[in-house]
C-alpha positions in Angstrom: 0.0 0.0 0.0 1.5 3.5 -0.4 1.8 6.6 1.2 -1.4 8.5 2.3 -2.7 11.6 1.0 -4.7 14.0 2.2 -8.3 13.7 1.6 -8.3 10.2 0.8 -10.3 8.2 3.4 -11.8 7.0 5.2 -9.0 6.1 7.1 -8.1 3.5 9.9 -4.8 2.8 11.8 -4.2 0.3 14.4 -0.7 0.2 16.8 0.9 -0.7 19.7 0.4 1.6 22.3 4.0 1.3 22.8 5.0 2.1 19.3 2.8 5.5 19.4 4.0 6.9 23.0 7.4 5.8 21.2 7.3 8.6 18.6 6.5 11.0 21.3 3.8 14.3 21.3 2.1 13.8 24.5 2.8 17.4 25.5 -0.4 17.7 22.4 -3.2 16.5 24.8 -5.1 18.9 26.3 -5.5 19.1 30.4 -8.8 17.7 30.3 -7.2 14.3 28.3 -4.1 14.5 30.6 -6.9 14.7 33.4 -8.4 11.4 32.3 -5.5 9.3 31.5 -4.0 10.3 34.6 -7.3 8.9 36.6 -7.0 5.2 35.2 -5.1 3.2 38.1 -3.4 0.4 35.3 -0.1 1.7 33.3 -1.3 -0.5 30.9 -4.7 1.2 30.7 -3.4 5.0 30.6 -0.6 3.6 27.9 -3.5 2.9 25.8 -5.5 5.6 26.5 -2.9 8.1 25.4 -1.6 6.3 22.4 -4.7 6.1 21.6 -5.7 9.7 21.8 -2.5 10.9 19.8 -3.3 7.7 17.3 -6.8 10.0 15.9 -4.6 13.0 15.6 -2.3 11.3 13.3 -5.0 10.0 11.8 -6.4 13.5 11.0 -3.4 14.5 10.1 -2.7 12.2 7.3 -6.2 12.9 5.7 -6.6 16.4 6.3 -2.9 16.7 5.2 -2.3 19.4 8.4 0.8 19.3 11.2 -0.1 17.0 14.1 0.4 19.4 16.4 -2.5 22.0 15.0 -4.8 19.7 15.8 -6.7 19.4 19.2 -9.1 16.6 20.3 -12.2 17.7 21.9 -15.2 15.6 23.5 -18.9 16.7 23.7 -21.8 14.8 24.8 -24.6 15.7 22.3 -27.3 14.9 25.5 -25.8 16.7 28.6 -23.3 19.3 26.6 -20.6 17.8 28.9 -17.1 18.6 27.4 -15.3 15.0 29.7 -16.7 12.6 27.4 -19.2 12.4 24.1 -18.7 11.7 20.6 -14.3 13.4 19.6 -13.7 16.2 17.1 -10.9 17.8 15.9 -11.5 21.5 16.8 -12.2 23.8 13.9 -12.6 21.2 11.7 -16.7 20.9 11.5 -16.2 19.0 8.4 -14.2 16.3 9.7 -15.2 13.2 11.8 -12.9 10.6 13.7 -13.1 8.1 16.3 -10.5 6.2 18.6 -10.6 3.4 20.9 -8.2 1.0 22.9 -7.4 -1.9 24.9 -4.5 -2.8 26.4 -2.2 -3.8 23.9 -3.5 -2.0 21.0 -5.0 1.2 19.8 -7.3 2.1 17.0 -8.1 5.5 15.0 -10.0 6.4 12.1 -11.2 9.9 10.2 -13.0 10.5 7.8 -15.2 13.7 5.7 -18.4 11.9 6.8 -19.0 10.0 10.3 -16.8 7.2 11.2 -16.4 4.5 13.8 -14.5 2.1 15.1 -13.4 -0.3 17.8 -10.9 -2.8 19.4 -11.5 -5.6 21.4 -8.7 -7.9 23.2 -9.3 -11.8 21.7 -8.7 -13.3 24.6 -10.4 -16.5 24.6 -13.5 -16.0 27.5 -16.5 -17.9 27.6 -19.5 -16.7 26.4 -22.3 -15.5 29.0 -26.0 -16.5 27.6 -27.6 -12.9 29.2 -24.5 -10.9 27.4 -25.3 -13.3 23.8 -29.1 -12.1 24.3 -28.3 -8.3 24.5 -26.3 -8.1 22.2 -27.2 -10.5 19.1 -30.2 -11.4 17.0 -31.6 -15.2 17.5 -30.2 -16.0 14.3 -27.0 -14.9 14.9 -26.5 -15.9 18.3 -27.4 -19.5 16.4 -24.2 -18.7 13.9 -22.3 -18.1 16.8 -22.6 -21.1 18.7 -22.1 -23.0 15.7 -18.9 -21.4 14.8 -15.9 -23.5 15.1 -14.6 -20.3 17.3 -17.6 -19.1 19.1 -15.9 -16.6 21.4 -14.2 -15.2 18.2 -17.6 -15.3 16.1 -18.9 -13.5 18.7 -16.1 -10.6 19.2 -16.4 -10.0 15.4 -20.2 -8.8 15.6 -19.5 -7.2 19.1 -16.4 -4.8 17.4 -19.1 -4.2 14.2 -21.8 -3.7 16.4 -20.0 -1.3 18.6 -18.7 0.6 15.4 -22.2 1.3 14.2 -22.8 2.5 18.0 -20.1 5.4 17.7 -21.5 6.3 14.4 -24.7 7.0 16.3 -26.9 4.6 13.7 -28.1 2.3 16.7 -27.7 2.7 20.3 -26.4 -0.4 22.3 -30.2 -1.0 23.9 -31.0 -1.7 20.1 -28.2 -4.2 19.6 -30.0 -7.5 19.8 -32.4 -5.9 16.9 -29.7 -5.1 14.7 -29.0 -7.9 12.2 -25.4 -7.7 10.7 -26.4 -10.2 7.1 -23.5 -12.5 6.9 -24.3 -12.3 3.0 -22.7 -9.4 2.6 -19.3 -10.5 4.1 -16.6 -10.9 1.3 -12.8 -11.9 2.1 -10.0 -9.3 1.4 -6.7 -8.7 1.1 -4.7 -9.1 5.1 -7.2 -11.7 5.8 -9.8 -8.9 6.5 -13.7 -8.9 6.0 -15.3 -5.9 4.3 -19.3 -6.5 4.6 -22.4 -3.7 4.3 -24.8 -2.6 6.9 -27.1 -0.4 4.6 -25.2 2.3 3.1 -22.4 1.7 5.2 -19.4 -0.1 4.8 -18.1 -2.4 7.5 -14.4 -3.9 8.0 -12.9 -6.0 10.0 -10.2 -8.5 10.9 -8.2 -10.2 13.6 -4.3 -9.0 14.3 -2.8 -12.3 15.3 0.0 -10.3 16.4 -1.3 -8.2 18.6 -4.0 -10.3 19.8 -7.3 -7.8 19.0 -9.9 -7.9 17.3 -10.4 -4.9 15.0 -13.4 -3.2 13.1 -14.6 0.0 11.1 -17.7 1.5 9.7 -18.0 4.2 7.5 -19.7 6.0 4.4 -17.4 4.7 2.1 -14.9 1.8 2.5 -12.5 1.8 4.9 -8.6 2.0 3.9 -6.5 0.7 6.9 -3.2 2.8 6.5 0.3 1.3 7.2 2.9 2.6 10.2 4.2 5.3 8.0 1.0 7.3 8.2 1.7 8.0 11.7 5.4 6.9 12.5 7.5 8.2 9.2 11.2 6.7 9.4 13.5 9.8 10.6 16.9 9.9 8.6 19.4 7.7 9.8 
């Protein structure tokens, strides 16, 4: 795949925690995000939530094509006006959308010109609770799931989707045992990753056997998932 330019998108990028903090720029986040990280008792946890949070500004800046460090993250809950959590924007950019999330282990970003989500879930094998299966899937999929040869990982693959199409704000998670993902749609790509539609949208999503996650995005148009350079270019030797 090569280099990123700006306005092409939308666009997803997946790391290490590690590997972000690594390249440095967490005198960018703003008190309020220091304020948060800071509150999270794990290292591992406010690793991730950092990375994380300077993962979407690289993100931005690779599709908007502006320095890094013009761009601020901003949360604002579009029921209470709270400013400490809601839906992220990059401020003074209206016209563009991201979305972030982590785990420990890995961190996720993505932007876009129209709204975007995504999400990523450890793949720790767990088993699967019946009342969590009956909140969260259809009847017919939670039959799909069980039948899987990989249940747990059947499962985490409509829980990272579903949770994408969350954060985009087209179902809320009360309406997540009504929302049918159609396994007809689901075709095979390149990376051994799985592009598949919800309506107009377009859905992606894949296992990093490397890093142990599972990993999914949503969006208006297909999703392009950019390589390390987007966010981590090679400095001369």
């Amino acid at each position: 795949m090569g280099e990123e330019s700006p306005d092409r998108g939308p666009l997803v990028l997946l790391a290490r925690p590690e590997d972000v903090l690594r390249v440095g720029g967490e005198h960018l986040l703003t008190p309020r995000e220091r304020r948060r990280a800071g509150a999270l008792r794990h290292r591992a946890d406010r690793d991730a939530h950092v990375a994380a949070h300077l993962l979407v500004r690289h993100c931005a800046a690779a599709l908007t094509g502006r320095p890094v460090e013009a761009l601020e993250l901003v949360q604002e809950c579009a029921e209470c006006g709270s400013t400490e959590h809601g839906r992220p924007s990059i401020a003074g950019l209206p016209e563009l959308h991201v979305s972030l999330a982590h785990t420990r282990g890995a961190v996720a970003a993505g932007a876009d010109r129209r709204p975007i989500g995504v999400d990523v879930e450890g793949a720790r094998t767990r088993d699967l609770d019946p009342a969590v299966l009956t909140s969260t899937l259809t009847a017919a999929e939670t039959a799909r799931v069980r039948s899987a040869s990989d249940p747990p990982a059947a499962f985490l693959r409509h829980w990272v989707r579903k949770e994408c199409l969350v954060k985009l704000g087209v179902v809320t998670l009360d309406e997540l045992s009504g929302v049918e993902l159609d396994p007809t749609t689901e075709q095979d790509v390149e990376g051994g990753r799985t592009r598949s539609r919800f309506g107009p949208l377009h859905l992606l999503d894949w296992f990093d056997p490397t890093l142990d996650v599972a990993v999914a995005a949503a969006a208006h148009g297909p999703p392009v998932v950019g390589s390390a350079r987007t966010w981590a270019p090679r400095r001369p030797t």
